[in-house]
N, C-alpha and C positions, 0 to 999 in steps of 0.2 A: 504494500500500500504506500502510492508515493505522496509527498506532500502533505503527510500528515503529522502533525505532532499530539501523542497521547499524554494526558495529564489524570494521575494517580490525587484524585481530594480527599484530604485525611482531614481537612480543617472541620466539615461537619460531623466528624464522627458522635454520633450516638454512644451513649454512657449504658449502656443496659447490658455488662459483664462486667460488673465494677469490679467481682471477686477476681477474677483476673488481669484487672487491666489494669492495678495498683503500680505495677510497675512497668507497662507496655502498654501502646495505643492498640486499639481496636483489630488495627489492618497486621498486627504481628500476633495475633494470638496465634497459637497452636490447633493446625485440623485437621482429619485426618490420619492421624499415625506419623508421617511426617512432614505435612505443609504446615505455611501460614497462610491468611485469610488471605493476605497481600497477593500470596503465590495464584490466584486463580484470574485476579484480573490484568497482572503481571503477565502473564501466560495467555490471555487476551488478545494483546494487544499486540504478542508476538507471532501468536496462532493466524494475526491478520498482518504481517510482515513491516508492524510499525517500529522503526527505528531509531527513534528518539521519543522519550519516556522522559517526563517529570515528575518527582511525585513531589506532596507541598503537606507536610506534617504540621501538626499542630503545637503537640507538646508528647513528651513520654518518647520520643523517635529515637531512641539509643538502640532498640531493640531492633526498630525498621532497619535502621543503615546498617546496622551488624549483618541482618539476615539478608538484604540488596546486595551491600559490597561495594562490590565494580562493575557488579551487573553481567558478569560473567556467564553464570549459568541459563543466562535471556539471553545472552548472546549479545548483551548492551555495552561492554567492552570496547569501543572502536573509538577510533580517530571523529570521526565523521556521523553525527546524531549521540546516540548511546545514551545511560542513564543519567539524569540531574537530580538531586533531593535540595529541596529550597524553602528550609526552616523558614520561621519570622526571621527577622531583620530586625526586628528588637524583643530576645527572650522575657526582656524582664516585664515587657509591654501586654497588656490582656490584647488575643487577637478579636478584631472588632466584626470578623467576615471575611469567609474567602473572595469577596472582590478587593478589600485591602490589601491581604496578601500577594494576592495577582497585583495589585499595582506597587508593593512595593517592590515585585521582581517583574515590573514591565518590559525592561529591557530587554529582557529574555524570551519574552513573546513577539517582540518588533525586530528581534535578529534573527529570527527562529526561521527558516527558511521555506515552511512550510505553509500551505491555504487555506489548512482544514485544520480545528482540531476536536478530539476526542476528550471529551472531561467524563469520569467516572470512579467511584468511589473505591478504596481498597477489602473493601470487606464482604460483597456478593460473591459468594459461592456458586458459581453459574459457569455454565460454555456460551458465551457469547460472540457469535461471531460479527464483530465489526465489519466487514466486507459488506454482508449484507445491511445492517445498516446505514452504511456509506451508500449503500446502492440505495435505498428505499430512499435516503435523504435527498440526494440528486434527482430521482426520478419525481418528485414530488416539489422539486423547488422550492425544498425548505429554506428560510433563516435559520431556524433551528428547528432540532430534532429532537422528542424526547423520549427515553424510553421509559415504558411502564411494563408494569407484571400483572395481572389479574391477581388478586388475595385468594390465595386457598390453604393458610393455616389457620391455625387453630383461633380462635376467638379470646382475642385479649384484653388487656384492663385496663393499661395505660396508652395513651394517645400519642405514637411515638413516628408513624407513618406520614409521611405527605402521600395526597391521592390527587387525579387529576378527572378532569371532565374533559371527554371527547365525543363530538358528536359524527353522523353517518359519513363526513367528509377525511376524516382522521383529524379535523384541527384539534388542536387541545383548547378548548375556550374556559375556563377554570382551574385554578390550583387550590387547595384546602391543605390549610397546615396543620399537621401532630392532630391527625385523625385515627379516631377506632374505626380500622377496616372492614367490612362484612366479605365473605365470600365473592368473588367477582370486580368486587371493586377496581379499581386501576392504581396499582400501587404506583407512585410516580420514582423507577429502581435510582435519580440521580443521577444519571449518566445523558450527556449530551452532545449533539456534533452542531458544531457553530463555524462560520469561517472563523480566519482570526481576525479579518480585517474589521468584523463586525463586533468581534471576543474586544479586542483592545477599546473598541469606539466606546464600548458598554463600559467598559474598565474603568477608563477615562471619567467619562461623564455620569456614573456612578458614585465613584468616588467625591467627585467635584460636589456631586448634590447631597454625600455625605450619608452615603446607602450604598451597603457593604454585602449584600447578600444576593448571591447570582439567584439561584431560583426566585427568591420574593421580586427583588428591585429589576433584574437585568429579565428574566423570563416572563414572571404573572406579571408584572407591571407593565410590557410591551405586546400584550397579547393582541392586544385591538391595533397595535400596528404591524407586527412581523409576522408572516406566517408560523409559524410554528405547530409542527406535525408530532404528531403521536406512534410512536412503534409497538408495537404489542411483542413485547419477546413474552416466547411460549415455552420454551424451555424451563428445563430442571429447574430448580433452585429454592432454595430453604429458603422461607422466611425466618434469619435468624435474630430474635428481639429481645429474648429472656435467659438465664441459664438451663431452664429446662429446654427453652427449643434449640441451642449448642447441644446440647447432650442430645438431645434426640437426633439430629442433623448429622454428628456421628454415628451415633446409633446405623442410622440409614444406610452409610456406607458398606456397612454390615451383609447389605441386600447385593448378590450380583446384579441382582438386574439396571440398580440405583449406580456402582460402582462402573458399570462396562459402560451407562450413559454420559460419564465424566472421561473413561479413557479408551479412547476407542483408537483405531487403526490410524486414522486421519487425524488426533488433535493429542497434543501431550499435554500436561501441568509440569510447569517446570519449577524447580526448587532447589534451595540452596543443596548444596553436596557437601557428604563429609563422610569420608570414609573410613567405615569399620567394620570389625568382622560380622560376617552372617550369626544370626542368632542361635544361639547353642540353647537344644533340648536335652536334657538329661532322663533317664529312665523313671523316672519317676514323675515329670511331666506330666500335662494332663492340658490340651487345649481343642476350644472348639468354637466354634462359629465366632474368631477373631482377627484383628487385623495388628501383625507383631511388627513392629519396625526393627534394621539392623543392628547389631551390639547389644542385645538383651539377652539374659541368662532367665531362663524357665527353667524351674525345679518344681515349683507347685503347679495349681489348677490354676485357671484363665478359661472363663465360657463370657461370651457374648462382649467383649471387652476391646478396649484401641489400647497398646503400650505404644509408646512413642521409645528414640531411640534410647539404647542403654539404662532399659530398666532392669531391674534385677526382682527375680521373685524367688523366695527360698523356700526350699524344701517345707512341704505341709499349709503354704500358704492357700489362700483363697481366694481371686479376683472374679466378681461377676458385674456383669453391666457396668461398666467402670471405665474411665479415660486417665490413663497413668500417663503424668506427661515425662519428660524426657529425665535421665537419670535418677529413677523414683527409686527408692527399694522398698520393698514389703518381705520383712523380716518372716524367720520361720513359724506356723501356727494362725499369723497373721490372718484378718477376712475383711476382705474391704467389699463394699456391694453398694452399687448405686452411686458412686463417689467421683468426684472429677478431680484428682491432683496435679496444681501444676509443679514446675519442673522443681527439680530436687527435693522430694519430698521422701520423708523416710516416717513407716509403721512398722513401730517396733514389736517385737517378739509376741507372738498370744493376744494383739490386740486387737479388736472388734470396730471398724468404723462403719458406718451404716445408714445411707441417704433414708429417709424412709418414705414421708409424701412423696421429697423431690431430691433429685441428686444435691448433692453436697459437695460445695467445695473448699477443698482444703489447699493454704493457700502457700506460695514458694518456699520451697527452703524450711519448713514449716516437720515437725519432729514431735511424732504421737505414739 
């Protein structure tokens, strides 16, 4: 895809996995067994041969650049395009809106060489193919494009969605902010194709009037004058809003049928590398319907369960329905059930932890 430049937005991230995001934003959590959130729309944008990639964090990003790099493993590495990450400009400052941030690295958008670009969040779990977007955007003579998802999770409590209104034309002629979605709904996924010549004008004159929010000010504000079309992507993807629907979203993976629709012949997910060895089972072992990442030792049981890399489970232990994140150990006798650990958690010997309405989670570095 030529002349596009893809933009990774972490500034609006949603707060609703606060037990793991204490020390990491949103777009680096752990999913999978071994991605992060990041990895899927990352793997996006590469899936549609975009070569230069920004992403614009908000706060907590120590996690993100660790897990990025150099962009290597996207193949973002090069002279010519490749990965950019473009914190604020002043930490110590409250960010006011991703159109501030866009303006305080404008420069970057007016030497950017490209006509098009792509803005999308780091945290949908989805195969989106950009190509076809790009095509639907063109063929319809969009300003902009937007994409939505039909609601079909579960029925929630807090108002955490924006939805849009599209009528028999595909225009979008309404937005609605931090809405309780019902089934069908049009969830508005955040993701947009705009030119840039039109991204920067909004930028500009946004800021100028001191309205800092692309969706409200730059999109629902100009609806009565830009076109702006609506995309219905119909594809997979979890509505992820609470700890229980993370846990369930893995869970999912669980299903071949759920897993072979994320990795198929024709599209990879790409992710950081780190190499170690294959996971060792020992005779005593016991696993079933899970997903093991490499460098983990299984000695006990694991049914229905993600370990992430370099977990250790000892001899007599327990793991059911569970997400062990990376370096965990569950000491011998141990029963974890229902439970989400992030990374380097250790349960000790004989002990009992147990989500029981909802999983539980227990949280880094953290020693039970």
């Amino acid at each position: 895809m030529e002349n596009v430049l893809g933009i990774i937005n972490l500034i609006n991230e949603k707060q609703h996995l606060k037990d793991l995001t204490a020390h990491r934003n949103v777009a680096s959590v752990p999913f999978g067994g071994r991605y992060r959130l990041i990895d899927f729309t990352m793997s996006n944008f590469i899936n549609a041969d975009v070569s230069k990639v920004a992403v614009f964090p908000k706060e907590k990003y120590l996690s993100v650049m660790d897990h990025l790099g150099s962009g290597k493993e996207w193949n973002l590495d090069r002279r010519s395009g490749g990965l950019y990450i473009l914190p604020p400009i002043h930490p110590d400052e409250t960010v006011t809106g991703d159109m501030k941030q866009f303006y305080d690295h404008l420069s970057f958008f007016e030497r950017a060489e490209a006509d098009t670009v792509i803005i999308s969040p780091g945290s949908h779990v989805c195969k989106l193919d950009f190509n076809e977007v790009l095509d639907y955007h063109k063929k319809h003579k969009a300003d902009i494009t937007v994409v939505y998802k039909d609601y079909e999770g579960e029925l929630i409590e807090k108002p955490i969605y924006h939805t849009c209104s599209v009528d028999s034309d595909e225009d979008i002629t309404d937005i609605s902010f931090y809405t309780i979605p019902r089934p069908g709904d049009h969830v508005c996924l955040e993701t947009f194709i705009i030119s840039k010549t039109l991204l920067v004008n909004l930028i500009k004159s946004c800021v100028a009037s001191g309205e800092y929010d692309f969706l409200k000010d730059a999109v629902k504000a100009n609806l009565h004058r830009f076109t702006v079309k609506g995309y219905n992507f119909t594809g997979d993807m979890p509505f992820i809003h609470s700890i229980e629907s993370f846990h369930s979203s893995n869970m999912n993976f669980l299903n071949p049928s759920v897993i072979r629709s994320f990795f198929g012949d024709t599209w990879d997910v790409y992710t950081k590398i780190k190499h170690e060895a294959p996971t060792k089972y020992s005779r005593s072992s016991k696993v079933t319907n899970s997903l093991i990442a490499n460098g983990c030792v299984i000695e006990g049981t694991v049914e229905n369960s993600i370990l992430f890399r370099g977990v250790k489970v000892k001899k007599g232990a327990i793991i059911k329905n569970s997400i062990i994140m990376q370096k965990g150990v569950i000491e011998e006798g141990a029963i974890v059930e229902n439970i989400i650990t992030d990374k380097e958690v250790k349960i000790t010997s004989e002990k009992s932890v147990i989500g029981l309405k909802q999983p539980t989670v227990i949280k880094k570095a953290e020693v039970i």
